[in-house]
C-alpha positions in Angstrom: 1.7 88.6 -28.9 1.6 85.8 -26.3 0.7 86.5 -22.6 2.6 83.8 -20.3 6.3 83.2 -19.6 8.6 86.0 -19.9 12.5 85.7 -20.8 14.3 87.2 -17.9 18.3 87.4 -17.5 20.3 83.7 -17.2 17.7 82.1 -18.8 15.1 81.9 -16.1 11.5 82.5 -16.7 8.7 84.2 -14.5 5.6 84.5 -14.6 3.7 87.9 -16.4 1.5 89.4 -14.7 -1.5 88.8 -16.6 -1.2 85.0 -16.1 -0.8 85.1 -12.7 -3.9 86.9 -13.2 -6.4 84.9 -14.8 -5.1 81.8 -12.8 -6.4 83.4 -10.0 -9.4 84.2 -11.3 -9.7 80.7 -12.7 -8.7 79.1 -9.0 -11.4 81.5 -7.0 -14.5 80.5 -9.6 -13.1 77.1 -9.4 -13.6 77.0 -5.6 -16.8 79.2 -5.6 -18.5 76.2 -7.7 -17.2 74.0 -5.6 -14.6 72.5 -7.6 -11.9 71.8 -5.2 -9.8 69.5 -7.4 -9.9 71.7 -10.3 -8.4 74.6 -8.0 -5.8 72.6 -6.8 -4.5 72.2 -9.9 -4.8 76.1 -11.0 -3.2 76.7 -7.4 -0.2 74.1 -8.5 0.4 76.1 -12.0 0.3 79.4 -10.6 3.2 77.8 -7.8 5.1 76.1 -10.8 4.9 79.6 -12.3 5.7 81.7 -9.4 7.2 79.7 -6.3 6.7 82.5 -4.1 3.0 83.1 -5.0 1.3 83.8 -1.4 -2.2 82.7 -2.7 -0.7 79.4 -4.1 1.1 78.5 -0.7 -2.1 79.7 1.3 -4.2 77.6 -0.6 -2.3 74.7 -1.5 -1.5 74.4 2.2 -4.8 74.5 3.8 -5.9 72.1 1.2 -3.5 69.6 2.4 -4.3 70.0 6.1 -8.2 69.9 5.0 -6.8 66.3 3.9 -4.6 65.1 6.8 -1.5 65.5 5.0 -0.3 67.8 7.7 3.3 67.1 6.7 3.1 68.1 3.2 0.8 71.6 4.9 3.4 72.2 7.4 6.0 72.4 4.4 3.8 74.8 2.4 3.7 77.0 5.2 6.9 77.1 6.2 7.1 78.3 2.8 5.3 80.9 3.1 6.4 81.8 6.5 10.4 82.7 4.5 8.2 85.0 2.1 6.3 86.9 5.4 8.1 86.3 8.1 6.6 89.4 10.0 3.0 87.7 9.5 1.3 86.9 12.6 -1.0 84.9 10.5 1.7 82.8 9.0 3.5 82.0 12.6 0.2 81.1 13.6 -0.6 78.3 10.6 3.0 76.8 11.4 2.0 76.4 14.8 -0.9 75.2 14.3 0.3 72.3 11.9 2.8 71.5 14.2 0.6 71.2 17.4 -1.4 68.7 15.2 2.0 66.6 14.1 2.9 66.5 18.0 5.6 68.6 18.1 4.4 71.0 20.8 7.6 72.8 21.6 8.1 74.1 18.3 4.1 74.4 18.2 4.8 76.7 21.2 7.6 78.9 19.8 5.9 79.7 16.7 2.5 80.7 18.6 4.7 82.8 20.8 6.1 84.6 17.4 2.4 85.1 16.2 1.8 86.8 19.5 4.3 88.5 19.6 3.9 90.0 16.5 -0.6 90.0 17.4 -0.9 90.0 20.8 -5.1 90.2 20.5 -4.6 87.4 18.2 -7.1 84.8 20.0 -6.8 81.6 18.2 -2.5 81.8 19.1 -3.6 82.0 23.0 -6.0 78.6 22.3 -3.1 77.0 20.4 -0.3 78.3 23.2 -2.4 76.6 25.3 -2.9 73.1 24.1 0.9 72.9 22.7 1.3 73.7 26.6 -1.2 71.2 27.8 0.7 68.9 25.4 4.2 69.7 27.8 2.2 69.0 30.7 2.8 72.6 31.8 -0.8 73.7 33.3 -0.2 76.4 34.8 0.8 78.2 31.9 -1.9 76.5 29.6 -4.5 78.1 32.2 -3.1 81.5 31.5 -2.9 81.2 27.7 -6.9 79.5 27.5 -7.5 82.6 30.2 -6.4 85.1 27.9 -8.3 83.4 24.7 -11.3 83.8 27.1 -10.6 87.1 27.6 -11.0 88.0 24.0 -13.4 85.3 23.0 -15.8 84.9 25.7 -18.4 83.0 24.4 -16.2 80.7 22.4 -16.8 77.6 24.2 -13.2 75.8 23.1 -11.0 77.6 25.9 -13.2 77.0 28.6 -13.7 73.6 28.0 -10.0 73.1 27.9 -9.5 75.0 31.1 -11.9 72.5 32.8 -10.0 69.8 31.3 -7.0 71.3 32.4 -8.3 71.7 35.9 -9.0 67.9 36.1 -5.5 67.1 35.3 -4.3 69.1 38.3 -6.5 67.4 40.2 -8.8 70.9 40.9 -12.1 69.4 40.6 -14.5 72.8 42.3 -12.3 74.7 39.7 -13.5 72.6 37.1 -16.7 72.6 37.8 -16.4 76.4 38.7 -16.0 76.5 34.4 -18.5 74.5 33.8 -21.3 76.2 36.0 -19.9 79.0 33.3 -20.4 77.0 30.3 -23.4 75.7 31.2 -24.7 79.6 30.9 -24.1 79.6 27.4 -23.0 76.1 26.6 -25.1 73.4 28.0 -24.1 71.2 25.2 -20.6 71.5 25.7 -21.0 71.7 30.2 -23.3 68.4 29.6 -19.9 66.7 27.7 -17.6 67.5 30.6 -20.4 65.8 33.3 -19.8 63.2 31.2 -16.3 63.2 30.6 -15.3 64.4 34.2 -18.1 62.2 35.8 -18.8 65.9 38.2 -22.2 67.0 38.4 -23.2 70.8 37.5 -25.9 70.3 39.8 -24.0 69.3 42.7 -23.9 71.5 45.9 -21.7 74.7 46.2 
């Protein structure tokens, strides 16, 4: 008795259980050993078995962002965002894709739905942010790095941006306000805005 394909009604096939299965299996060894091209390929049977396959779309999508094909990403997980629409996770990927390809107002909308659905959900306040940053609307970016702070405060990406951000509005002691607080825990990162900003974290108060 064959394990694969199994007939279904109008002459469509799915995929048994049992493949689906050892595919898996085959694509997670495959990636363990390092194998990244090999698992691809596992991840593109299990899709061509199972279109709907969360795994496959997962995968197959962060392998294309890993790649810069961000287009060919975006459409996997838009994919998958139809399947789990009530997935912060998902919202959050779509966003994050789009943010890369430019398109901040839809970036922004589908970081909004992750948080929506997450509201803790740190990395969505980081990408709110920059998809904000990208509309020129600084106000708002401060708020969404400020919350990312608030539940990542020794993450060094939010504050940098918020001294970035502070620049742009022309708020120089604000920017080097963050920076005193990077420079805490940060150095490296406080050293890289002296530079970039030309403001000195030794400077007078």
């Amino acid at each position: 008795m064959s394990v694969g394909l199994v007939q279904t009604s109008g002459n469509q096939h799915v995929a048994s259980r049992p493949t689906i299965f050892w595919l898996r299996c085959k694509a997670k060894a495959l990636l363990v050993l390092g194998l990244r091209a090999q698992a691809k390929a596992v991840f593109q049977d299990m899709l061509a078995l199972q279109p709907q396959n969360v795994l496959a779309l997962n995968s197959l999508g962060y392998e294309a962002l890993q790649n810069g094909r961000k287009q060919e990403a975006l459409e996997f997980f838009e994919r998958l965002l139809q399947i789990t629409p009530d997935n912060s996770t998902a919202h959050f990927n779509v966003g994050f894709v789009l943010e890369a390809l430019g398109r901040s107002e839809e970036a922004e909308r589908a970081f909004r739905t992750a948080l929506r659905i997450e509201e803790k959900m740190d990395r969505a306040w980081y990408g709110l942010g920059l998809a904000l940053v990208r509309q020129r609307r600084f106000e708002e970016a401060l708020d969404a790095f400020k919350r990312n702070t608030q539940l990542q405060s020794m993450s060094p990406y939010a504050w940098y941006q918020m001294a970035r951000v502070h620049m742009e509005m022309n708020q120089p002691e604000e920017a080097l306000s963050v920076m005193r607080h990077l420079n805490g825990f940060e150095p490296k990162v406080a050293a890289q805005l002296e530079r970039e900003t030309g403001l000195k974290l030794n400077a007078p108060t």
